[in-house]
N, C-alpha and C positions, 0 to 999 in steps of 0.2 A: 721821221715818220713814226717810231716806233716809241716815243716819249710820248704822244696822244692815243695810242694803246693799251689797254690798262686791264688786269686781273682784278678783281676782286674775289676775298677772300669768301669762302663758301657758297658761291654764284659760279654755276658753270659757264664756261665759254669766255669770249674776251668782247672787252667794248670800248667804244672811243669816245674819248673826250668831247661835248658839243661847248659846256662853260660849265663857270664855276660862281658858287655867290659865298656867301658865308656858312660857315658849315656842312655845306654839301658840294656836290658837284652834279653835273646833267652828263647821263650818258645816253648811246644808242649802242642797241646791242650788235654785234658783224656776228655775223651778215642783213639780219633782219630788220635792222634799223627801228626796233623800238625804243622809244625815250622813256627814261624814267630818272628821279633824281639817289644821289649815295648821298645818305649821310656822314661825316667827319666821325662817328663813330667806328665806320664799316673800313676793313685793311684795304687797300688799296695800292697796288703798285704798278706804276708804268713799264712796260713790255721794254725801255730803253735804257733802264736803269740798272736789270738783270744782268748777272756777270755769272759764266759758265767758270768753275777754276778747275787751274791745269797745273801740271808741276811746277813751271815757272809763274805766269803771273796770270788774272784772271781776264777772261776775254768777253767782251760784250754778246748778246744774246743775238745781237744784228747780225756779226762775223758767222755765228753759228748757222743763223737763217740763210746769210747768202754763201755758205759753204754747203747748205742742204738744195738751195736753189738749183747751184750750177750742177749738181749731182744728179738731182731729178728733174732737172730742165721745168725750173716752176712750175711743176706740177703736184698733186695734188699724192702722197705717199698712202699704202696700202699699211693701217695698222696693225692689220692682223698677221702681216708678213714680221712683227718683229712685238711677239708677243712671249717670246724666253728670253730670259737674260741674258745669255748667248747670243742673241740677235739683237737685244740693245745695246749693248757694246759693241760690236760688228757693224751695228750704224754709228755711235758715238765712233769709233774709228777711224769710220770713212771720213766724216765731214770734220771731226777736230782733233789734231793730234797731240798727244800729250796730255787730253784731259786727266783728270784727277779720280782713280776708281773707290777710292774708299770715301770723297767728299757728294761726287756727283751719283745721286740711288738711281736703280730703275724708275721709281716713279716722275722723278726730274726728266728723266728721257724721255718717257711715255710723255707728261708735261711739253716740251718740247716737238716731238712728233705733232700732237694736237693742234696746241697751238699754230704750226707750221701749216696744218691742214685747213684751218681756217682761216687763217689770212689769204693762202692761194684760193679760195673756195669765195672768199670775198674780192679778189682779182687785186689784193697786195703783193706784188713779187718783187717791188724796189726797199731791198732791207736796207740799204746805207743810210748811216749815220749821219744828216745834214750837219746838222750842228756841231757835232765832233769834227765834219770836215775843215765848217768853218771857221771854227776856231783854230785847227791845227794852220790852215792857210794865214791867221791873223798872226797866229806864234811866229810862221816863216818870217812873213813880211817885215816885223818888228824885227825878226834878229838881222836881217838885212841893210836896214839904216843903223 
């Protein structure tokens, strides 16, 4: 789900993939569902592609979301509740352990919060990773024969 998710760079808010042609792509904005096209100039990155690091190895931005879900029961989080740095790490805490404090800044968190708040606010609360699944199921089956 979270690979037709997509940030762009200096446009607030997150928007989803409709298609893509040459040199651009068509997004709608979430929640609002307006269309407009990116051009291949403009940074763009997929919500699926993001990796939080931790002291061992870095962990997808989905793990993140569905450790903030079961926490707040996919609801929609209070940001002003964690608006010192002391309370971004206090959340970073809660939902990922072991993250990385001198890689991962507050504004990643804040980042992260956000983002979170809009996807439940657009009624996305299934973070898992299909295609990760899928493949991981494809690797079993293979080493099985």
């Amino acid at each position: 789900m979270l690979k037709k998710i997509l940030s762009i760079s200096g446009r607030p808010g997150l928007y989803q993939l409709v298609s893509y042609g040459k040199n651009m792509l068509v997004v709608d904005t979430i929640p609002a569902g307006h269309r407009f096209p990116v051009h291949s100039r403009e940074r763009v990155m997929a919500l699926g592609d993001i990796s939080i690091f931790t002291a061992n190895e870095d962990v997808p931005l989905s793990k993140v979301f569905e450790n903030t879900g079961k926490k707040f029961d996919n609801k929609a989080i209070d940001a002003n509740e964690y608006s010192t740095p002391e309370k971004l790490h206090e959340f970073m805490n809660s939902v990922l352990e072991n993250w990385d404090t001198e890689r991962v800044h507050n504004n990643d968190i804040k980042r992260i919060i956000s983002w979170y708040n809009v996807l439940v606010g657009a009624g996305i609360t299934d973070f898992t990773a299909k295609e990760e699944e899928e493949t991981k199921e494809a690797a079993e089956e293979e080493k099985k024969d």
